[in-house]
ChimeraX commands (.cxc) that place a marker at each C-alpha (Angstrom):
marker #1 position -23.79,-3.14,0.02 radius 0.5
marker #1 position -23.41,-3.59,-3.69 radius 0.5
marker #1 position -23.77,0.36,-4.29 radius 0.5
marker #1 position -20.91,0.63,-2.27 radius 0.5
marker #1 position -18.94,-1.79,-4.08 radius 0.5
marker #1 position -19.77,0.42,-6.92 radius 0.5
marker #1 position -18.73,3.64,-5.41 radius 0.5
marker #1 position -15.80,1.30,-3.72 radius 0.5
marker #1 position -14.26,0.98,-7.52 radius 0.5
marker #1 position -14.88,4.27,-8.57 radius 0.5
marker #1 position -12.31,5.33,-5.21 radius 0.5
marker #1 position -9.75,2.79,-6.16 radius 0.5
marker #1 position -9.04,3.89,-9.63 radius 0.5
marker #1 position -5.67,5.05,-10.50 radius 0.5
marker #1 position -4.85,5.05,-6.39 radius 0.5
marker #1 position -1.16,4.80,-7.22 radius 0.5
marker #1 position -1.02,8.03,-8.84 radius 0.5
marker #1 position -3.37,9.96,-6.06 radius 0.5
marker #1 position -3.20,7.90,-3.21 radius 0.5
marker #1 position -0.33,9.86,-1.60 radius 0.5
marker #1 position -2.08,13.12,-2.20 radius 0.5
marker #1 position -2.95,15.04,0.85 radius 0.5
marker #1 position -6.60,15.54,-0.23 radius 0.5
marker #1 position -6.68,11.91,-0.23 radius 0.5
marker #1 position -7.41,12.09,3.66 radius 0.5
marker #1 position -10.64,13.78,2.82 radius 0.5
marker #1 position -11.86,10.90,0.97 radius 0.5
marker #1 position -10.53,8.55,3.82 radius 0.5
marker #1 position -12.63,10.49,6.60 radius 0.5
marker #1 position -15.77,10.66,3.75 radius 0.5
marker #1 position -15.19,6.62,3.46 radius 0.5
marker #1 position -15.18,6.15,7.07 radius 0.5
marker #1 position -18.26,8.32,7.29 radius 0.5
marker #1 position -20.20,6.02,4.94 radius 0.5
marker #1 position -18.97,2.97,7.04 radius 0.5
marker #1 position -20.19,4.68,10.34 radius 0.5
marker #1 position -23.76,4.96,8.29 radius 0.5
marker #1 position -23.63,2.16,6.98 radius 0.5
marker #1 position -23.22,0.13,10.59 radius 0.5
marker #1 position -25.24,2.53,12.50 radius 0.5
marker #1 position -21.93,3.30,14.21 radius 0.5
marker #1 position -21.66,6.37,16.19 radius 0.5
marker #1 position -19.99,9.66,14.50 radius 0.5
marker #1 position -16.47,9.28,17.37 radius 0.5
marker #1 position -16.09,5.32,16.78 radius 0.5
marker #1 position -13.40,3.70,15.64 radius 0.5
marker #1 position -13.48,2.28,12.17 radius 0.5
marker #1 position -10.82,-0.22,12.47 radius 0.5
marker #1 position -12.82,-2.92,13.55 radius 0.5
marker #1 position -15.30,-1.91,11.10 radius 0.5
marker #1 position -13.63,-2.05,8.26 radius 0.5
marker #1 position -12.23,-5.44,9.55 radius 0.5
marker #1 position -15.75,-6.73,10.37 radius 0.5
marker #1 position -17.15,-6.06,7.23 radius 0.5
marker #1 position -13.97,-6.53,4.60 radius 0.5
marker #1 position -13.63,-3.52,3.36 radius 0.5
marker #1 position -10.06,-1.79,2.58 radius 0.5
marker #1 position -8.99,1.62,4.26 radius 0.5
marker #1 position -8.01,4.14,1.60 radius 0.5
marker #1 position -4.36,3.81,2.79 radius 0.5
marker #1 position -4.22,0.18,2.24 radius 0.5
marker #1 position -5.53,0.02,-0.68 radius 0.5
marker #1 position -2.93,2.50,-2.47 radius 0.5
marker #1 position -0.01,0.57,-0.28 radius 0.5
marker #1 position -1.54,-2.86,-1.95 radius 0.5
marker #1 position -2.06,-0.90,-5.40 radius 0.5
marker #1 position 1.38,0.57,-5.47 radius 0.5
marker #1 position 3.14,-2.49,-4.56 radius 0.5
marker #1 position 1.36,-4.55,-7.11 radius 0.5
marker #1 position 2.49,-2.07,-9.65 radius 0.5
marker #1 position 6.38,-3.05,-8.86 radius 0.5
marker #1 position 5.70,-6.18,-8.96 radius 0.5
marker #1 position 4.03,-6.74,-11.81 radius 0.5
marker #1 position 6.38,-4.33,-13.71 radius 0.5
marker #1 position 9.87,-5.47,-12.00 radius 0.5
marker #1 position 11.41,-4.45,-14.88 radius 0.5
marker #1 position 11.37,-0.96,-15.03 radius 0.5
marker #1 position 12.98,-1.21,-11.25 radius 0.5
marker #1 position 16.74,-1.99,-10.70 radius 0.5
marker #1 position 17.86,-4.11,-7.18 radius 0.5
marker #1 position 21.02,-3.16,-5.53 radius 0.5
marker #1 position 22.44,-6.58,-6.59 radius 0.5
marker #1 position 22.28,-5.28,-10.50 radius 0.5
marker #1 position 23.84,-2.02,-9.09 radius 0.5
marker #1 position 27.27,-3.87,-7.20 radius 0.5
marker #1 position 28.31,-7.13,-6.68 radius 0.5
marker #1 position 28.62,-6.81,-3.06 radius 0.5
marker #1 position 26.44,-9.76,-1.07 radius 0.5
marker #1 position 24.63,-7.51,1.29 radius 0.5
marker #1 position 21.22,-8.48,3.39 radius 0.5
marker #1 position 19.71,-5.82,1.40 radius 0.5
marker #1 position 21.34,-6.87,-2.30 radius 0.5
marker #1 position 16.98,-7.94,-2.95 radius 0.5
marker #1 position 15.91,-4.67,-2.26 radius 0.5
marker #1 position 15.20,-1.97,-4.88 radius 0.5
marker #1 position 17.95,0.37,-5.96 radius 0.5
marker #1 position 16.25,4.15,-5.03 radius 0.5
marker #1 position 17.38,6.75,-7.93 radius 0.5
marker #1 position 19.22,10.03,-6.71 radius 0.5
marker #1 position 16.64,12.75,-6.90 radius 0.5
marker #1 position 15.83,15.63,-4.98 radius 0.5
marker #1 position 12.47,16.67,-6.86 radius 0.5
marker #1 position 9.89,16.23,-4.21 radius 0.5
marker #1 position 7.04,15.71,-6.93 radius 0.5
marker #1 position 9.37,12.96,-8.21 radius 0.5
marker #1 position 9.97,11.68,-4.81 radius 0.5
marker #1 position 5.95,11.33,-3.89 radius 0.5
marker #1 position 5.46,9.42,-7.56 radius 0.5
marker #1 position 4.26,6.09,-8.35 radius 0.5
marker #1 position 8.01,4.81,-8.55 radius 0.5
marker #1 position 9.70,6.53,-5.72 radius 0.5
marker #1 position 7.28,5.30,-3.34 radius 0.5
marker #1 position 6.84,2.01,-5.08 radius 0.5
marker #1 position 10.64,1.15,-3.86 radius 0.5
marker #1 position 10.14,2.69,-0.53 radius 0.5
marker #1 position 7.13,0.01,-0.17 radius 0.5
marker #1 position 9.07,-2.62,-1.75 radius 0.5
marker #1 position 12.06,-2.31,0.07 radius 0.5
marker #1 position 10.10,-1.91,3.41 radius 0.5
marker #1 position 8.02,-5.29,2.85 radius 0.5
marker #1 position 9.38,-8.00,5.09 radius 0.5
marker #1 position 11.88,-10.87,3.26 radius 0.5
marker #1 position 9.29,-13.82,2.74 radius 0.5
marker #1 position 6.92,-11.24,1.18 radius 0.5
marker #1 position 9.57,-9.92,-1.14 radius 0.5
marker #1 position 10.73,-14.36,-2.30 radius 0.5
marker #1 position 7.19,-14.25,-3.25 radius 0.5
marker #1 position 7.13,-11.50,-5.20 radius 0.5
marker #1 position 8.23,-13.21,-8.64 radius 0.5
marker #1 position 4.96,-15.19,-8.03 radius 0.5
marker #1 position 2.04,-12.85,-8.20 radius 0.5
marker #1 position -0.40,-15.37,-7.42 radius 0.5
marker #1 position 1.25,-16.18,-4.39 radius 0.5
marker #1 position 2.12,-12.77,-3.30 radius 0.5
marker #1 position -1.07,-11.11,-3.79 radius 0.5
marker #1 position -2.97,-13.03,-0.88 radius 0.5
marker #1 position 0.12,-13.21,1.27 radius 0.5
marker #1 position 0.36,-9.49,0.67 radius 0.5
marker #1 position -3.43,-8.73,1.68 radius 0.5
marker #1 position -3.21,-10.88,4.72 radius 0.5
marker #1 position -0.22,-8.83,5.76 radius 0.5
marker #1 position -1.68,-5.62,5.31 radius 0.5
marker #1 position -4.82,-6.86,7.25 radius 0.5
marker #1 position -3.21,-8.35,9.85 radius 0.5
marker #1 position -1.90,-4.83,10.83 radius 0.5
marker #1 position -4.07,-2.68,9.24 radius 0.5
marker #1 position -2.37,0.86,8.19 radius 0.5
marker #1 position -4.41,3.77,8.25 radius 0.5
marker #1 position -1.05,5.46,6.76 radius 0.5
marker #1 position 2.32,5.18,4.22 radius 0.5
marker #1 position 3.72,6.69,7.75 radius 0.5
marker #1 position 2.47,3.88,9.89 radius 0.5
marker #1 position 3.83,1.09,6.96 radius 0.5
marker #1 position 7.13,2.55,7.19 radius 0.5
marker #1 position 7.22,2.89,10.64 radius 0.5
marker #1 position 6.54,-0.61,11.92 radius 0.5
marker #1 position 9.21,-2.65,12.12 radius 0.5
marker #1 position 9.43,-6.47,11.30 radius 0.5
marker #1 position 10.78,-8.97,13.63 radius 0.5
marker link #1:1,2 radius 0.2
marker link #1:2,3 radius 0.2
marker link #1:3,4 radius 0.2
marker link #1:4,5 radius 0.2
marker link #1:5,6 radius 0.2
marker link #1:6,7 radius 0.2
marker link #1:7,8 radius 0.2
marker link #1:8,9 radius 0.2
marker link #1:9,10 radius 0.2
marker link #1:10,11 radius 0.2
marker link #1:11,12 radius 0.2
marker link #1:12,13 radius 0.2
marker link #1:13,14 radius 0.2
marker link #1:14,15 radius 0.2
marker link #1:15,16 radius 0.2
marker link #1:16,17 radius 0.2
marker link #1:17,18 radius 0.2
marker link #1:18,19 radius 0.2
marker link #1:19,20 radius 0.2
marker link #1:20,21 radius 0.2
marker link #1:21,22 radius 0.2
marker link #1:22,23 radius 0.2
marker link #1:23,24 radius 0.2
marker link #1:24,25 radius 0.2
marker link #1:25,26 radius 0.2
marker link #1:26,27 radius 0.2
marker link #1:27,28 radius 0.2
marker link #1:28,29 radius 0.2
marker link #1:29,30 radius 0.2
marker link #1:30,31 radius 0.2
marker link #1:31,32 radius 0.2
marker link #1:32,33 radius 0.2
marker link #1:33,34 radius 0.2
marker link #1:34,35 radius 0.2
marker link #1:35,36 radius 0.2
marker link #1:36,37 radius 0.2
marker link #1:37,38 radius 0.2
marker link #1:38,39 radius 0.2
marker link #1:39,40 radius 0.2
marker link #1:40,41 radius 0.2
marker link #1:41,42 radius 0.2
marker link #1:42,43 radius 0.2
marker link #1:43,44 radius 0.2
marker link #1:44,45 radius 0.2
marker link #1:45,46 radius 0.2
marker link #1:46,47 radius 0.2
marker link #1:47,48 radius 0.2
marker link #1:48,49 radius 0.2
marker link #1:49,50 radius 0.2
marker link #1:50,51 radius 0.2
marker link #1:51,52 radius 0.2
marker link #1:52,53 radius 0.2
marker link #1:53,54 radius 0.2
marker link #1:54,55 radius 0.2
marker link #1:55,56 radius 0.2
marker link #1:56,57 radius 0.2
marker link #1:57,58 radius 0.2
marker link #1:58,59 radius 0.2
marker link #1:59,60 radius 0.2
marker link #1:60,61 radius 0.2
marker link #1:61,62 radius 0.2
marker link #1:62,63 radius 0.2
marker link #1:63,64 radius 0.2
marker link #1:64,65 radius 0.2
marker link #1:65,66 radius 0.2
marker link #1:66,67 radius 0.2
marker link #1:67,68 radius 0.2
marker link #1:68,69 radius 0.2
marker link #1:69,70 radius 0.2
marker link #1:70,71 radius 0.2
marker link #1:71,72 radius 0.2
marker link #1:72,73 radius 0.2
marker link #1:73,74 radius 0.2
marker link #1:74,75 radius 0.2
marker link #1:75,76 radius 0.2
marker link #1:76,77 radius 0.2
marker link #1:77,78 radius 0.2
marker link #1:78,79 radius 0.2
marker link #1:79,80 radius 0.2
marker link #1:80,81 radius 0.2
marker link #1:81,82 radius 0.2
marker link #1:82,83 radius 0.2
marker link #1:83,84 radius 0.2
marker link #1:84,85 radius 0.2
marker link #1:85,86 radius 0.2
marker link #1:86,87 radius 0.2
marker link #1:87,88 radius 0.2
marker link #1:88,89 radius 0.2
marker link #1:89,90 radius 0.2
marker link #1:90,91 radius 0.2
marker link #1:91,92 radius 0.2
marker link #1:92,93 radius 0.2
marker link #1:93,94 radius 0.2
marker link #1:94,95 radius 0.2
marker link #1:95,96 radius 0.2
marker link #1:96,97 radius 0.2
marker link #1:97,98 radius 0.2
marker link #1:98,99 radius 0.2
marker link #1:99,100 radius 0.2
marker link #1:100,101 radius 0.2
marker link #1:101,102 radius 0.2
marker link #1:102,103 radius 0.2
marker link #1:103,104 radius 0.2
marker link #1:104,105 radius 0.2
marker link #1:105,106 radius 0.2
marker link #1:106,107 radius 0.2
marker link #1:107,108 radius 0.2
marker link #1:108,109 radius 0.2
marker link #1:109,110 radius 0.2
marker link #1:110,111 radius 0.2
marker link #1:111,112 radius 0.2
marker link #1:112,113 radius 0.2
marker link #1:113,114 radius 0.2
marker link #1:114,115 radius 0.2
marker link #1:115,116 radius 0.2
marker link #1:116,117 radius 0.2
marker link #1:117,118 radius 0.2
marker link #1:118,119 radius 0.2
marker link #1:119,120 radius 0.2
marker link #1:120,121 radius 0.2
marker link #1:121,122 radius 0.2
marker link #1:122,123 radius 0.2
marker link #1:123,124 radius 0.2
marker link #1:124,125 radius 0.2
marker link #1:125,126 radius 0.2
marker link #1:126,127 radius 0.2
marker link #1:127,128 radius 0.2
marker link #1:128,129 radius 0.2
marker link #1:129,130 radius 0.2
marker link #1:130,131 radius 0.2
marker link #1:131,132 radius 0.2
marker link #1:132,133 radius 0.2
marker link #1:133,134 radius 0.2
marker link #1:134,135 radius 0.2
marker link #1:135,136 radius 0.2
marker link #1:136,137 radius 0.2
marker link #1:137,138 radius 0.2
marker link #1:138,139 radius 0.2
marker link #1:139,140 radius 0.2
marker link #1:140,141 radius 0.2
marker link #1:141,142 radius 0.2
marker link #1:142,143 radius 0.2
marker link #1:143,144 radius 0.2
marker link #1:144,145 radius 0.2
marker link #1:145,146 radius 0.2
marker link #1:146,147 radius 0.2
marker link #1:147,148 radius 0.2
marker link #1:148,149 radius 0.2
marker link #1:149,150 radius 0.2
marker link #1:150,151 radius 0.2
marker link #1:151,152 radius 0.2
marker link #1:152,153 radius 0.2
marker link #1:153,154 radius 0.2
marker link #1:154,155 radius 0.2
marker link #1:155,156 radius 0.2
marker link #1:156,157 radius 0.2
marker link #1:157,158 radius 0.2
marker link #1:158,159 radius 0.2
view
């Protein structure tokens, strides 16, 4: 278990900047191969559970958590929609997204960063001045539904 927490950190850094990659599902489907070895699992089982059971983040998780850490802990080089107009609007806490139709720019660090910030439910984004608050909050979020995907973030829908 501790060489994998080696090999673990080695995978996780710089995530935000080649997490969204699409040869980043390579090392997902190696990670979950190592899990499946490592639980004596067989080679078609599900590694949700698994990765629950023994606390270890999928890929995909970890770059959402990475990325949105990132905005939060540098706020300032984001602008909300409040700064932008004076209108009060439900979404007036949300992230102002720049106009830009470069796809490299688009799948960067601070494109997506927004996209994941704005998407975050509203009690996750009043505790996002207070990183030691948010952080746990956050990972229990993430865990609680655990996203094999940006795609699957995006698409579920809070209540």
């Amino acid at each position: 278990m501790i060489y994998y927490a080696h090999v673990h950190s080695i995978l996780i850094y710089g995530i935000i900047f080649w997490g969204n990659s699409p040869h980043s599902n390579y090392i997902f489907k190696i990670k979950k191969r190592i899990i499946r070895i490592m639980t004596k699992s067989k080679r078609r089982d599900s590694c949700r559970q698994l990765f629950k059971r023994l606390e270890i983040l999928p890929l995909k998780f970890q770059y959402i958590l990475s990325t949105l850490l990132f905005v939060v802990k540098n706020n300032d080089l984001f602008t909300t929609n409040q700064e932008i107009h004076n209108i009060n609007t439900r979404c007036n806490t949300s992230l102002h997204p720049p106009l830009c139709k470069l796809r490299v720019f688009q799948k960067g660090v601070y494109f997506t960063g927004i996209k994941l910030y704005n998407h975050l439910p509203a009690n996750l984004k009043n505790l996002s001045k207070e990183i030691q608050l948010f952080k746990p909050a956050l990972k229990r979020f993430l865990s609680s539904h655990s996203f094999y995907s940006v795609e699957e973030y995006l698409d579920y829908r809070h209540n």
